[in-house]
C-alpha positions as CSV (number, residue, x, y, z in Angstrom):
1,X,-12.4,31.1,8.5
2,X,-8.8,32.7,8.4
3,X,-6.9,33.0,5.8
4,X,-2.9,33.2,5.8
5,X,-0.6,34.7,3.1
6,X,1.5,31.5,1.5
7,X,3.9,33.5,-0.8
8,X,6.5,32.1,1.8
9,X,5.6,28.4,0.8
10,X,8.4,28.8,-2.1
11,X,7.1,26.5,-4.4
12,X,10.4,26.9,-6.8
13,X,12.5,25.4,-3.8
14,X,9.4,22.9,-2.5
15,X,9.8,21.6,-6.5
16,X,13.2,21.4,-6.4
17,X,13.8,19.1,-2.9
18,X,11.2,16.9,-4.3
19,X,13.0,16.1,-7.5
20,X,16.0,15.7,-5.6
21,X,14.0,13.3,-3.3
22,X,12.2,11.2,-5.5
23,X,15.5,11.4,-7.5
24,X,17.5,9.9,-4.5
25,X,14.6,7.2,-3.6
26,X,14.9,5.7,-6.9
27,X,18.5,5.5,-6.9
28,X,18.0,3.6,-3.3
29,X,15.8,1.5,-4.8
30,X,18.3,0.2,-7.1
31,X,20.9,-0.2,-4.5
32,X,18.5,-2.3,-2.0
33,X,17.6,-4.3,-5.3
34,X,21.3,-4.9,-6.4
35,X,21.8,-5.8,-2.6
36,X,19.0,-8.5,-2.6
37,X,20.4,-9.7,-5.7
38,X,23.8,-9.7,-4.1
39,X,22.4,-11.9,-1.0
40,X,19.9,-14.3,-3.4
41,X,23.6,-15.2,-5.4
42,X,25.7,-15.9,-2.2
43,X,22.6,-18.0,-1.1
44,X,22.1,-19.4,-4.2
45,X,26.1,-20.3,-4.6
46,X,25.9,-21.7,-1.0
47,X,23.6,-24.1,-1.7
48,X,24.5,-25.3,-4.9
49,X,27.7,-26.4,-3.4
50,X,25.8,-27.8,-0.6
51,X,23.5,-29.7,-3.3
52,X,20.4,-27.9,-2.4
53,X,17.8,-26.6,-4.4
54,X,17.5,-23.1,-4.3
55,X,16.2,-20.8,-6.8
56,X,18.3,-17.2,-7.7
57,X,15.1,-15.4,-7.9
58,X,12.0,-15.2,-6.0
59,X,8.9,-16.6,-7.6
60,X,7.5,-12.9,-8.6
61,X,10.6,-10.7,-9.0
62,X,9.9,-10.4,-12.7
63,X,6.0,-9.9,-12.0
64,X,6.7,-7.6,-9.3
65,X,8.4,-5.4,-11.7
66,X,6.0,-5.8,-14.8
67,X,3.2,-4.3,-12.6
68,X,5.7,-1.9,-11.4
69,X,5.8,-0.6,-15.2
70,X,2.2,-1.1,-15.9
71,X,1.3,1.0,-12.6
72,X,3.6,3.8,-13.6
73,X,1.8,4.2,-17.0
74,X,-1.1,4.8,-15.2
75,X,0.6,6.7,-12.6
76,X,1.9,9.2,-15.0
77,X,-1.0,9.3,-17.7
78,X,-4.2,9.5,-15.4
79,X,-3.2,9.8,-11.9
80,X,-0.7,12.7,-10.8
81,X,-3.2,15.0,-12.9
82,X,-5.9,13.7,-11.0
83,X,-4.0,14.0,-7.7
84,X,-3.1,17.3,-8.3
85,X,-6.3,18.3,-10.6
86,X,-8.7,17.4,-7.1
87,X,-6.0,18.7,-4.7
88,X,-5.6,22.4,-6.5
89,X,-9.4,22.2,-6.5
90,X,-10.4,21.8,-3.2
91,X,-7.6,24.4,-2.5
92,X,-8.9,27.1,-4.2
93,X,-12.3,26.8,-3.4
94,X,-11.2,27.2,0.0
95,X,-10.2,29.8,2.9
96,X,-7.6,28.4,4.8
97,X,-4.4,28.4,4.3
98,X,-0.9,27.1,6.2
99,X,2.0,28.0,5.3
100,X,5.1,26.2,5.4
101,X,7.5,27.5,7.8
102,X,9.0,25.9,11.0
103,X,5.4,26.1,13.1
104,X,3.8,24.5,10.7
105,X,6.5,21.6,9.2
106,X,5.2,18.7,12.0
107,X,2.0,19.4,10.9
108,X,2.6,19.1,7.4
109,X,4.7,15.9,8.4
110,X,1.8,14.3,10.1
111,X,-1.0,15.1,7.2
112,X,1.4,13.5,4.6
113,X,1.4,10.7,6.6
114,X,-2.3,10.7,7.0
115,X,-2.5,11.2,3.4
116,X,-1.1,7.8,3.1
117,X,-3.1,5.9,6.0
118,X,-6.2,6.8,4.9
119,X,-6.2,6.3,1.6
120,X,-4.5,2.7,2.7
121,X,-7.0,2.1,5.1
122,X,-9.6,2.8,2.6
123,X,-8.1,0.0,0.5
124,X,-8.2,-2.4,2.7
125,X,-12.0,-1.6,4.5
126,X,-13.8,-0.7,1.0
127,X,-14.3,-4.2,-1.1
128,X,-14.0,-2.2,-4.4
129,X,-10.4,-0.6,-3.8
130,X,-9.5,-3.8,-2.3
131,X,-9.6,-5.8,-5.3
132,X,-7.1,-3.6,-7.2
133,X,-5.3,-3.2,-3.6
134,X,-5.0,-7.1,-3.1
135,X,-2.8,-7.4,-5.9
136,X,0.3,-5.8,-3.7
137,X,-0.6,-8.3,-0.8
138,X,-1.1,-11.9,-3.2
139,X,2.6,-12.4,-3.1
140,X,3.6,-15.1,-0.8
141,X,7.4,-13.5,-0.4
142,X,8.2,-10.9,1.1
143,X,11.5,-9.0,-0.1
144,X,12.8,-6.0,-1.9
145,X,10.8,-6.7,-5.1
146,X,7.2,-6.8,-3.3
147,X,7.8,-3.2,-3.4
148,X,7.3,-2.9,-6.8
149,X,3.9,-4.5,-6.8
150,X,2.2,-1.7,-7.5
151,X,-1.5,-2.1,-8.7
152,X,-3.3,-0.3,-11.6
153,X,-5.8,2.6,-9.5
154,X,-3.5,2.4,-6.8
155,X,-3.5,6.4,-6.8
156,X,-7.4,6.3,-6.8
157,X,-8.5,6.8,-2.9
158,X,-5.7,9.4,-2.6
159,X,-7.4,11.2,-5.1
160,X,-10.3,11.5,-2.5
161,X,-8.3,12.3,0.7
162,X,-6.1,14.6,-1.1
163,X,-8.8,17.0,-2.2
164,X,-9.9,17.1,1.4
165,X,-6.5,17.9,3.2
166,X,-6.3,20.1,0.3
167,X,-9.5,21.8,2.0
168,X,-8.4,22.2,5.4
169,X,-5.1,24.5,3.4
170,X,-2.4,22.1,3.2
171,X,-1.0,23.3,-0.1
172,X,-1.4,20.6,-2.8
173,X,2.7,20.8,-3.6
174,X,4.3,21.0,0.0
175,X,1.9,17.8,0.9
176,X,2.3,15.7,-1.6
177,X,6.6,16.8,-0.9
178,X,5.7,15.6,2.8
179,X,3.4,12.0,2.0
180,X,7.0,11.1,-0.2
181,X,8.3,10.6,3.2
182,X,6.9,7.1,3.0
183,X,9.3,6.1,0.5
184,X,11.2,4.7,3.9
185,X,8.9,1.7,2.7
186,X,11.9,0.9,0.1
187,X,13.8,-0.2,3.2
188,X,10.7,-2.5,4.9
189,X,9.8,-4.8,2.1
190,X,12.5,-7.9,3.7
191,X,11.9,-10.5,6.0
192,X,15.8,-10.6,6.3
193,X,16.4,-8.3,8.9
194,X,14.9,-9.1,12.8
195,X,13.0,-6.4,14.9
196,X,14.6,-3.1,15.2
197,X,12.8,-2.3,19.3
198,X,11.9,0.8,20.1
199,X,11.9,1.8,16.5
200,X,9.8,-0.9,15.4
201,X,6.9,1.1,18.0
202,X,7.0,4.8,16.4
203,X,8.2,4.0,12.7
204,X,7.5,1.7,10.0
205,X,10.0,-1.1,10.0
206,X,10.8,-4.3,8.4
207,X,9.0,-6.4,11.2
208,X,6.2,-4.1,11.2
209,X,5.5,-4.1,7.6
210,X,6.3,-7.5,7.5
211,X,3.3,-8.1,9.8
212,X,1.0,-6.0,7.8
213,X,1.3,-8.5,4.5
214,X,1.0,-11.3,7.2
215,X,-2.5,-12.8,6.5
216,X,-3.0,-14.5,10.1
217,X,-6.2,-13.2,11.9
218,X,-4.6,-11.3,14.5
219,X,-2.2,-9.2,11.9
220,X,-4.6,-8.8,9.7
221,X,-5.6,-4.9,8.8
222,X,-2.9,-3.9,11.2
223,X,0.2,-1.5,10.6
224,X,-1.4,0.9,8.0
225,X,0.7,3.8,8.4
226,X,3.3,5.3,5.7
227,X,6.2,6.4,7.6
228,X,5.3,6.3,11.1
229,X,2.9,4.9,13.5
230,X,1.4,7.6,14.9
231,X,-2.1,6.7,13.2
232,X,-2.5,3.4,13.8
233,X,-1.9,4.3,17.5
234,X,-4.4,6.8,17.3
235,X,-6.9,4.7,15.5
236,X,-5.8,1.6,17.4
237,X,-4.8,-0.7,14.0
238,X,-1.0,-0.8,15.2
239,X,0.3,-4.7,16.1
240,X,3.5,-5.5,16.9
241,X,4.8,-8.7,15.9
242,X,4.5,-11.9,17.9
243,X,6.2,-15.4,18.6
244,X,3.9,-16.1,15.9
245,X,5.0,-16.5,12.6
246,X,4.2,-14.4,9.9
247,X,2.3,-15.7,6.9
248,X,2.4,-13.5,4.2
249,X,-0.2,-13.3,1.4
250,X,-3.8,-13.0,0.8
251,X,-6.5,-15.6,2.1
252,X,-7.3,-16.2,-1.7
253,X,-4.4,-16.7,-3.4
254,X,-3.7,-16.6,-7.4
255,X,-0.5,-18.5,-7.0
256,X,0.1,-16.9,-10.3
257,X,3.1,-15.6,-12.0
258,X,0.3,-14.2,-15.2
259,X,0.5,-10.8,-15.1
260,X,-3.4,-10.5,-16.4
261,X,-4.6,-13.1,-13.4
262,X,-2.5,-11.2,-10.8
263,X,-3.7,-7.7,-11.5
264,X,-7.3,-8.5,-12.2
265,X,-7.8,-11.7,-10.0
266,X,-9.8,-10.1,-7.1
267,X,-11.8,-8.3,-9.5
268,X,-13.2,-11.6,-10.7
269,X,-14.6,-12.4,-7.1
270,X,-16.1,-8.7,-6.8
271,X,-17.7,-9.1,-10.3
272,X,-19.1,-12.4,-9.6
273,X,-20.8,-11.6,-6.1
274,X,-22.2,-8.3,-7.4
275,X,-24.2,-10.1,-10.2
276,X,-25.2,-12.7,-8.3
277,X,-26.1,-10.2,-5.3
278,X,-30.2,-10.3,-4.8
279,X,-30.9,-7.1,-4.3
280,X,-29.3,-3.6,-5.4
281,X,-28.6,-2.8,-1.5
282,X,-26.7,-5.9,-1.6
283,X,-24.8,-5.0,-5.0
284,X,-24.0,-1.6,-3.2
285,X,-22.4,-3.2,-0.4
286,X,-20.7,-5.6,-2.5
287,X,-18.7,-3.0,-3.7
288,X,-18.4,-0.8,-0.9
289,X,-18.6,-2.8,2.1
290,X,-15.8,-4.3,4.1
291,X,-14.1,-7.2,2.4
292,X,-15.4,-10.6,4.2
293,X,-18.2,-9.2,5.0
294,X,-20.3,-8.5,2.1
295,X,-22.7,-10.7,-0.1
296,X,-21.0,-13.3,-1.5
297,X,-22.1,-16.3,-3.6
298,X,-22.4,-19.8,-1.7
299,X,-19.1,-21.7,-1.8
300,X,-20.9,-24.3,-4.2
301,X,-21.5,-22.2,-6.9
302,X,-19.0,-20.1,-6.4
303,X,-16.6,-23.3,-6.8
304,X,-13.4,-23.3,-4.8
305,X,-10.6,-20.9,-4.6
306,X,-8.1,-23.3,-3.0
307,X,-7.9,-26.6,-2.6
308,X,-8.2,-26.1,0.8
309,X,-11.2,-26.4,2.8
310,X,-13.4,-22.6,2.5
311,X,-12.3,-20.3,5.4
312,X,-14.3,-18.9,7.9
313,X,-16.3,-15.5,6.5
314,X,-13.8,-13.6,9.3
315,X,-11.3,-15.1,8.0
316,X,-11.6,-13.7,3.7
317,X,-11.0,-10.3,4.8
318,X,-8.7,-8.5,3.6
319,X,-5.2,-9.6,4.1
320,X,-3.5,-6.7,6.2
């Protein structure tokens, strides 16, 4: 163990860039919004003169937002204290500590990104933060508002992997300033812009988030990272797109615009196949295994989620 004098983190000034960050996000997020708006109306305009049917909105702009508000109610009452509650914790009850200074900013740079992919891949391999997690993939489009399709716990696995990065001395403040670097996510929820090439490789992108809310086999699980790629190279879940087209959505969709079915829909699935589960290794699994490949009650009885035929087991994983 080692431990390093951090008086030279300057919290005061780590405080203040983050407001002015988060402070600058939000006001891009309104101009990225005003400029979809912008494009749906000229659309819109274009083909009403034309005498085609086209709607100003998309199908879930207005639920987008209401579980934008719904998540940031939770976001503010139960989960920056518990962030920040688990991450102080596991800081203090340890050793190590790295300071911020210019040795140490990529690796503060690459931990707030890993912040972010593992707690996203944990949503997407663990069935029980799936089903809150699936509710930001169910959407069919794919544009400016699928940002704001926030779920309920979606702070809950960072809780985990924060206390732990906490740990290893990554101070709680200067790494949670460092994992708002994915906020270049406001920029990659559009299908309207084509692939950006060498970018598209190292960075998170339009195309490559675009492929990981496709729900085709091959893109599935792919392209978890926050604001780069460097973990999904490393772990080997990167996937660049294809000639293929993209598909976006989950396997099982609500085709809903109910707030209540959207945000708990997935939950109804878990619930169901943990009480019908035989056996309590199988109820454990249920809710902790990989999605599409736990227990799950027979198609029969379970009735049918589409009208489709049932796909195959491989196949109700998780939508990446």
């Amino acid at each position: 163990m080692f431990n390093i004098d951090t008086d030279s983190i300057g919290l005061p000034e780590v405080q203040a860039f983050l407001k002015v960050w988060i402070g600058g996000a939000s006001y891009l997020l309104v101009v990225l919004l005003g400029a979809e708006l912008l494009l749906r109306t000229s659309e819109w305009w274009n083909a009403k003169r034309e005498g085609r049917d086209k709607k100003l909105l998309p199908n879930d702009a207005i639920v987008n937002m209401l579980t934008s508000s719904v998540y940031t109610l939770t976001l503010q009452g139960l989960g920056f204290g518990a962030i920040f509650a688990a991450g102080f914790w596991g800081y203090n009850h340890s050793h190590w500590r790295i300071p911020l200074n210019w040795w140490t900013v990529v690796p503060y740079i690459l931990a707030g990104d890993f912040l972010f992919y593992f707690s996203h891949r944990m949503m997407h391999e663990i069935r029980f933060f799936w089903a809150d997690h699936a509710v930001h993939h169910s959407s069919e489009e794919f544009d400016f508002s699928t940002f704001q399709r926030f779920h309920i716990f979606e702070w809950a696995p960072k809780v985990i992997t924060f206390t732990w990065l906490s740990m290893m001395g990554f101070h709680p403040m200067v790494l949670f300033l460092f994992s708002t670097l994915t906020a270049v996510q406001l920029i990659c929820h559009t299908a309207r812009f084509g692939r950006w090439g060498w970018w598209d490789k190292f960075f998170c992108s339009p195309t490559i988030h675009g492929v990981h809310h496709a729900r085709n086999p091959l893109y599935m699980d792919r392209n978890l990272g926050g604001a780069t790629s460097f973990w999904d190279h490393v772990f080997g879940t990167y996937q660049n797109a294809t000639e293929e087209k993209l598909i976006y959505g989950v396997t099982h969709s609500p085709k809903s615009t109910n707030i209540i079915k959207v945000l708990f829909w997935e939950y109804t699935f878990l619930w169901r196949d943990f009480i019908h589960a035989p056996t309590l290794k199988d109820k454990i699994v249920v809710l902790f295994g990989r999605p599409g490949e736990t227990f799950e009650v027979p198609w029969p009885q379970a009735g049918k989620r589409e009208e489709t035929a049932a796909p195959e087991p491989a196949q109700i994983a998780a939508a990446a």
